[in-house]
C-alpha positions in Angstrom: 19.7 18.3 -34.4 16.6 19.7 -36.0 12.8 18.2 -35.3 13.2 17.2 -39.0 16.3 15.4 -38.1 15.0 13.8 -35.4 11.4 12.9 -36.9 13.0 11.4 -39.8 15.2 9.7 -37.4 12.4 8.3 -35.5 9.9 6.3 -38.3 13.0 4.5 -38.6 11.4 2.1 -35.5 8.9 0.5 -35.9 6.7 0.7 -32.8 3.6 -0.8 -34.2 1.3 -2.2 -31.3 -1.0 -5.0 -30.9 -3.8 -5.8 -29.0 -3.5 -8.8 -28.8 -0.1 -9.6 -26.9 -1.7 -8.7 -23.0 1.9 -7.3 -22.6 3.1 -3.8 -21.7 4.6 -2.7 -23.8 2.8 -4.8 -26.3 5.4 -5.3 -28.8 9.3 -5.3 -28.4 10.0 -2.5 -30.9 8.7 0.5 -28.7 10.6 -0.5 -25.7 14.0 -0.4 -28.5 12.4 2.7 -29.0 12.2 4.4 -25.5 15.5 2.7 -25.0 17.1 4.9 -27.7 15.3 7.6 -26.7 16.7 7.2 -23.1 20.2 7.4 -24.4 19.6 10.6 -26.0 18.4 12.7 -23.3 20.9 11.2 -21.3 23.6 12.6 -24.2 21.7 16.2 -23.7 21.8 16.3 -19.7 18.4 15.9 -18.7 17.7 14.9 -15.1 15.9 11.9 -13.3 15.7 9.6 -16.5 13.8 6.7 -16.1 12.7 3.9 -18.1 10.4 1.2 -16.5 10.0 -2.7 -17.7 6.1 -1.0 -19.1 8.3 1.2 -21.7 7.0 4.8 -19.6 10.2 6.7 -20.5 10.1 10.0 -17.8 12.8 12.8 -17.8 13.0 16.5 -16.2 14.7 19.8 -17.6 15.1 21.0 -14.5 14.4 25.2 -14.3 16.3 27.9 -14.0 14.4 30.6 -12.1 14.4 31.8 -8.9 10.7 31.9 -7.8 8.4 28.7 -7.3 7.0 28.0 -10.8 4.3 25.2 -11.5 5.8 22.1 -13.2 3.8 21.5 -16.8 4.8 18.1 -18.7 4.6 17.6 -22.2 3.9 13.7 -23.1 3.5 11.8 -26.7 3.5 8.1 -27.2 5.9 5.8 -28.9 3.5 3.4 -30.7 2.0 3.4 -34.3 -1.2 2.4 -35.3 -2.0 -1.1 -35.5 -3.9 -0.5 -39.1 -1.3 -0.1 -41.0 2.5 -1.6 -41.3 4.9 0.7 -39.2 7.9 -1.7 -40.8 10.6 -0.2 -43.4 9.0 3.6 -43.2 10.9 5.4 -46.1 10.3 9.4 -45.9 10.2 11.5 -48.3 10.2 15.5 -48.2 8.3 17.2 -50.9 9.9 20.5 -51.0 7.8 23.7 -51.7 4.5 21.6 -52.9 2.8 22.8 -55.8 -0.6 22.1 -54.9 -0.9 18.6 -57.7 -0.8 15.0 -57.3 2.0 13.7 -55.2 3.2 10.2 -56.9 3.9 7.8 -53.3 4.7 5.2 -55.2 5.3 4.8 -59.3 5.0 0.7 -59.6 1.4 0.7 -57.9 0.1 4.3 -59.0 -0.5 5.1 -55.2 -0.7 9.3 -55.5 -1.9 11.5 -52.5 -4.1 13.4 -54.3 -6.1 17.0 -53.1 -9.2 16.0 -55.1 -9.4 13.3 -52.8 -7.4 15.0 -49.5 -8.3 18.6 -50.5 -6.5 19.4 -47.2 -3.3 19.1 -48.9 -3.9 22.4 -50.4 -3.7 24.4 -47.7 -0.1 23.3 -47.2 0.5 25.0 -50.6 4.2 26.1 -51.6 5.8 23.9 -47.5 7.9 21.4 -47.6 5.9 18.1 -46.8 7.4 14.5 -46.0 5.2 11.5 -47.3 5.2 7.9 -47.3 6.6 5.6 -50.3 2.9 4.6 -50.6 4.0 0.9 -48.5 3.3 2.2 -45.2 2.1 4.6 -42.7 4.5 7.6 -41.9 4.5 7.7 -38.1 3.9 11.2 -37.4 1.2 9.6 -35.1 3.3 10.2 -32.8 6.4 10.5 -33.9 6.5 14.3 -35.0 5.5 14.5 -31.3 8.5 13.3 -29.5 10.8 14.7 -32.2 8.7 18.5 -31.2 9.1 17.7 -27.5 12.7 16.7 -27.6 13.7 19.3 -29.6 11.9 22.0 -27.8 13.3 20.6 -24.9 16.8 20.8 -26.4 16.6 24.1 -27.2 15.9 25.6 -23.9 18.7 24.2 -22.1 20.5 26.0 -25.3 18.9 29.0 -24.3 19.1 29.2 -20.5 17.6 33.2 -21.1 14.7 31.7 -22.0 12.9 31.3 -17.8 11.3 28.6 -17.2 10.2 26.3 -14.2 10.8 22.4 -14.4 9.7 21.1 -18.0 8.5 17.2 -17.1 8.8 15.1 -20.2 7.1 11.2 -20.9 6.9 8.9 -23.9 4.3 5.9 -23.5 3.6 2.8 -25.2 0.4 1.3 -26.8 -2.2 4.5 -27.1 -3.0 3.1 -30.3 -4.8 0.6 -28.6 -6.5 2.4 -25.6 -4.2 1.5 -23.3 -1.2 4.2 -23.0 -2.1 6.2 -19.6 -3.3 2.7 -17.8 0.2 2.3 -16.5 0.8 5.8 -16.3 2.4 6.6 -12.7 1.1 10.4 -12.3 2.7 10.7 -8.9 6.3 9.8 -10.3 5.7 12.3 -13.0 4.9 15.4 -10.7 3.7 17.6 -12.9 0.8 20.5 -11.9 -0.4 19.7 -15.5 0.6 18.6 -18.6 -0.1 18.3 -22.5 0.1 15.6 -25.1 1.1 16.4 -28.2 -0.9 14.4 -30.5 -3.1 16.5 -32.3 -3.3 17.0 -35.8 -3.6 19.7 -38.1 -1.6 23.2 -37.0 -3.6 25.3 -34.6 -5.7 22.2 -33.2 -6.2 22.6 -29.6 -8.3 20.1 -27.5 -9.6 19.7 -24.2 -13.1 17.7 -25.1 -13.5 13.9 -26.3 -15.8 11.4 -26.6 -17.2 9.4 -24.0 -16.4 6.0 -25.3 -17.6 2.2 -24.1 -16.6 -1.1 -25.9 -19.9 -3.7 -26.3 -19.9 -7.7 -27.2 -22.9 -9.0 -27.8 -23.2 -12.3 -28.0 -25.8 -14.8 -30.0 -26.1 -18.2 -29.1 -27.6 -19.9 -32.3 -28.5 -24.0 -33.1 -27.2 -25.9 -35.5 -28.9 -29.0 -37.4 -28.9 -30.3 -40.8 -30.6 -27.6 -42.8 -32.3 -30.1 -44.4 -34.6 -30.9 -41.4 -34.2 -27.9 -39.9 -37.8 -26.5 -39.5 -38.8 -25.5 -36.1 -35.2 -26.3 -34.8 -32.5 -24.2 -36.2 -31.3 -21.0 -34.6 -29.5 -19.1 -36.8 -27.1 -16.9 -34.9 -26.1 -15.0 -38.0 -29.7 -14.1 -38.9 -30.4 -13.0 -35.2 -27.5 -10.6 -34.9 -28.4 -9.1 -38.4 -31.5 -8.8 -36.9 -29.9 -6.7 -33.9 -27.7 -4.6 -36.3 -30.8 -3.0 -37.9 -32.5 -2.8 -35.0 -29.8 0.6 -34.8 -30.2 3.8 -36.2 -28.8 3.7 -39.5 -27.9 7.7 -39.4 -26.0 7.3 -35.8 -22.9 5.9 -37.5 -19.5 7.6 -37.7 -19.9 7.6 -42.0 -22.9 10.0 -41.1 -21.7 12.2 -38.4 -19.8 15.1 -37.0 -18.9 17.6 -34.5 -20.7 16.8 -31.4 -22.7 13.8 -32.4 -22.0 10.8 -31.2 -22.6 6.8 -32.5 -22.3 3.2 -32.6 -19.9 1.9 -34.6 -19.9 -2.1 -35.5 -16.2 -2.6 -35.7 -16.3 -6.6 -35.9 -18.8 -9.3 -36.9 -17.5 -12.6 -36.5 -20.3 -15.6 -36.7 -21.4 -18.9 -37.6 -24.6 -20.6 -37.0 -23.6 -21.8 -33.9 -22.8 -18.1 -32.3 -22.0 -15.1 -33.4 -20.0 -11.9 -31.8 -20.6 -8.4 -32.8 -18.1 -5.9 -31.4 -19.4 -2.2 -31.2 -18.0 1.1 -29.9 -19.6 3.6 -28.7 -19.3 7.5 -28.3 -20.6 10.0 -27.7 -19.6 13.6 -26.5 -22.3 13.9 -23.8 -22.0 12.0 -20.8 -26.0 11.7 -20.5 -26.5 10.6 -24.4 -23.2 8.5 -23.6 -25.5 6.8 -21.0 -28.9 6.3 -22.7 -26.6 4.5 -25.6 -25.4 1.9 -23.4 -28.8 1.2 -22.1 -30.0 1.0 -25.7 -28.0 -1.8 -26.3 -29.2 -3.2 -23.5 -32.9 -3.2 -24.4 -32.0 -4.2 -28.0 -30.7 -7.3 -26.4 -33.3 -7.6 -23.9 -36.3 -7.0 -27.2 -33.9 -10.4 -28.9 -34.4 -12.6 -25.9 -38.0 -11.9 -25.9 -38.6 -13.4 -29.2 -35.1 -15.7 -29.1 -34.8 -16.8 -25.2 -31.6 -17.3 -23.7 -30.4 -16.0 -27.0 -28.5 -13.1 -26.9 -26.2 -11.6 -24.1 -24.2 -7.8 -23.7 -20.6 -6.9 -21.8 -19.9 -3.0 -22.2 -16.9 -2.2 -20.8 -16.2 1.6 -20.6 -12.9 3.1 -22.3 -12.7 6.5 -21.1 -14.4 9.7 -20.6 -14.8 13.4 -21.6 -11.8 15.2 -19.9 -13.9 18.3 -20.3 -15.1 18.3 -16.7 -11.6 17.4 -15.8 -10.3 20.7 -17.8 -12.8 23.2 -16.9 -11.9 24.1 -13.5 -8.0 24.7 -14.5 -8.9 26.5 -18.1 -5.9 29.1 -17.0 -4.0 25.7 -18.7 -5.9 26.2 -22.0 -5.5 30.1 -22.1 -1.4 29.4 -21.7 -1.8 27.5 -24.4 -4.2 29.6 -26.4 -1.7 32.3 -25.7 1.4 30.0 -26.7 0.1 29.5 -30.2 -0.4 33.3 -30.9 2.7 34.4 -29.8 4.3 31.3 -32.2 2.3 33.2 -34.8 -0.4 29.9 -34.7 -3.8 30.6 -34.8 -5.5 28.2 -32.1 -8.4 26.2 -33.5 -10.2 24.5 -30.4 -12.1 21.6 -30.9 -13.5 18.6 -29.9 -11.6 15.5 -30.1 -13.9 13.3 -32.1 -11.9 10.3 -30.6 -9.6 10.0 -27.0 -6.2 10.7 -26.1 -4.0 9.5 -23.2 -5.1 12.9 -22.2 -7.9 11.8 -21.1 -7.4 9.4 -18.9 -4.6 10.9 -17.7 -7.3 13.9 -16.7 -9.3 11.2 -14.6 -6.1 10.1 -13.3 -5.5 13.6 -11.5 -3.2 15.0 -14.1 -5.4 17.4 -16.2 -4.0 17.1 -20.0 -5.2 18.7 -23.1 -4.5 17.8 -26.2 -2.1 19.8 -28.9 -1.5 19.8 -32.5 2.1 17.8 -33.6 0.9 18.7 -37.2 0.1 15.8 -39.0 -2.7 14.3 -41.3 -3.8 11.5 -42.5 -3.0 9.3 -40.0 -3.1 5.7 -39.9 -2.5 5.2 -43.1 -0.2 5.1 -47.1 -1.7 8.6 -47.3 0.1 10.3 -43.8 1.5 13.3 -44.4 2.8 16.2 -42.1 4.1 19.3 -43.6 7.3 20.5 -41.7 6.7 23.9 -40.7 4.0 22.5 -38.8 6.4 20.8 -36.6 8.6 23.8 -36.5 5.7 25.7 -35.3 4.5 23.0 -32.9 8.4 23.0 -31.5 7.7 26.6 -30.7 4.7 26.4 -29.0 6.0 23.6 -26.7 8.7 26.5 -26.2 6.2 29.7 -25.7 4.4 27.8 -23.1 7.0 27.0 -20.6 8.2 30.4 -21.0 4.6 32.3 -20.2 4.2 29.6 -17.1 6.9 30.8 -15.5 6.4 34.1 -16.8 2.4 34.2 -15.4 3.7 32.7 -12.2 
């Protein structure tokens, strides 16, 4: 079966998550999911298989040299994104694209267009698969278990391909921040690992934001507006208030690169109280830092004039796997190396977001991040173009091969 095959295969499930449940995994669909996925690798032969009641599907190609060779794992997660319905996915492959509008779907004019995705053109003249325009496509991160699998595949096909033990594992619910909290590093055994959830070909990534979660709460009065002079507390007006207080440039609509922001990603209020939710990130730890305190004072600077007013929880998501990385960067140069002899040009960069990588990295298992080739994601407009994957299968390929061979 090819990693078309399989990826097209795949969508078919829909492994949306939800915050919301407080279960693991936190909707039914991904553990049908793993559960199918369990069944194939026990078709292909692989070795100590198991599935847990979390949905952490783990599995081993064991290796077949004769020399003590570091175990590396490849991981990808079974979830889609929350934003967007993952129900009904209907692929379509768009064979040798012509660089125009691609029509997703006819009856509501929905086109994935390069004057508004001009990255579509550099895909010029491959074979892309879509959406129907109704939902997201899944390659988030789908195209990443179809590359791992049938990477995995094809070495035990190809036993004069060396390698040492290849550790694989599919999690649930990354989507929503929480895919490497059950994670048991210890059962998986691997010296190091890599998830392959990146996007675009090439993308290689080993930094990420620092990232914290902040509800602030306002705590307003209500009276009859009519005779509400000296008495009423709006809480809606205060909060407002505490939103401009920001800096209006430190946003994500007016950032890049290394620069970091708050992000106001709810606002639910009445007079009575009101709850903004903000993330924050940033790439450096220290900036990470003096951002949660500025929240802090903001709220502190509301209670002045508002007593009793306003209060903060910050609860921090994870953190910059970069210092995680950096003493093991032999794992980035495998990879590095892995790409160029796939004929893939590496592009490292930071992650302007997190990966299970990351915490996975704090947990003791260091973990960059690779490219599984799509774009778009999250969304109608999704797209992955299929050499991508082919080339992403390789790589997955080319580095267990040069870790044995470098061993």
């Amino acid at each position: 079966m090819t990693v078309v095959d399989r990826f097209l295969q795949y969508v078919k499930f829909d492994t949306q998550s939800d915050e919301e449940t407080n279960m693991t995994p936190s909707t039914p669909g991904q553990m049908i999911f793993a559960q199918h996925l369990e069944n194939e690798l026990r078709t292909m032969g692989l070795k100590d298989i198991s599935l847990d009641e979390n949905g952490y599907l783990m599995a081993t190609l064991p290796g077949n040299i004769d020399k003590e060779v570091p175990t590396v794992g490849f991981i990808a997660h079974l979830d889609t994104s929350p934003d967007m319905s993952g129900r009904h996915v209907t692929p379509r492959i768009v064979q040798s694209y012509d660089g125009g509008d691609i029509t997703l779907n006819p009856t509501e004019n929905i086109v994935l267009s390069p004057r508004q995705f001009p990255e579509l053109l550099d895909y010029k003249g491959e074979d892309l698969i879509v959406t129907d325009g109704n939902t997201l496509l899944g390659a988030d991160d789908k195209a990443g278990i179809a590359e791992i699998i049938t990477a995995v595949d094809y070495l035990k096909s190809h036993p004069e391909i060396k390698h040492g033990d290849i550790r694989i594992a599919f999690n649930p619910d990354e989507e929503i921040g929480l895919g490497a909290h059950k994670f048991d590093v210890q059962l998986f055994g691997a010296d190091w690992a890599y998830t392959m959830d990146g996007g675009a070909i090439g993308e290689l990534e080993y930094e990420n934001f620092n990232a914290a979660v902040a509800k602030v709460t306002f705590k307003g009065c209500n009276v009859h507006p009519g005779y509400a002079k000296h008495k009423m507390l709006n809480s809606i007006r205060v909060a407002n208030q505490f939103v401009i207080m920001l800096p209006r440039w430190e946003t994500p609509e007016h950032t890049e690169g290394y620069e970091g922001f708050y992000h106001l990603v709810s606002f639910d209020g009445s007079v009575e109280q009101t709850v903004l939710t903000y993330i924050i990130r940033d790439h450096d730890r220290d900036r990470f830092e003096r951002r949660k305190k500025e929240l802090e004072h903001l709220t502190r600077k509301i209670n002045n004039e508002f007593p009793g007013c306003a209060s903060i929880e910050i609860k921090d998501q994870y953190f910059n796997m970069r210092e995680k990385i950096e003493p093991v960067m032999h794992i980035i140069d495998i990879a590095t190396e892995a790409m160029k002899e796939a004929d893939v040009t590496p592009k490292v960069q930071p992650i302007r977001g997190g990966t299970d990588g990351a915490q996975l990295s704090f947990k003791g298992l260091p973990c960059p991040n690779i490219f599984a080739g799509g774009l778009n994601f999250h969304g109608r407009y999704e797209f992955i173009p299929i050499p991508s994957m082919e080339k992403a299968t390789k790589v997955i390929v080319e580095i267990a091969r040069l870790v044995a061979e470098k061993s």
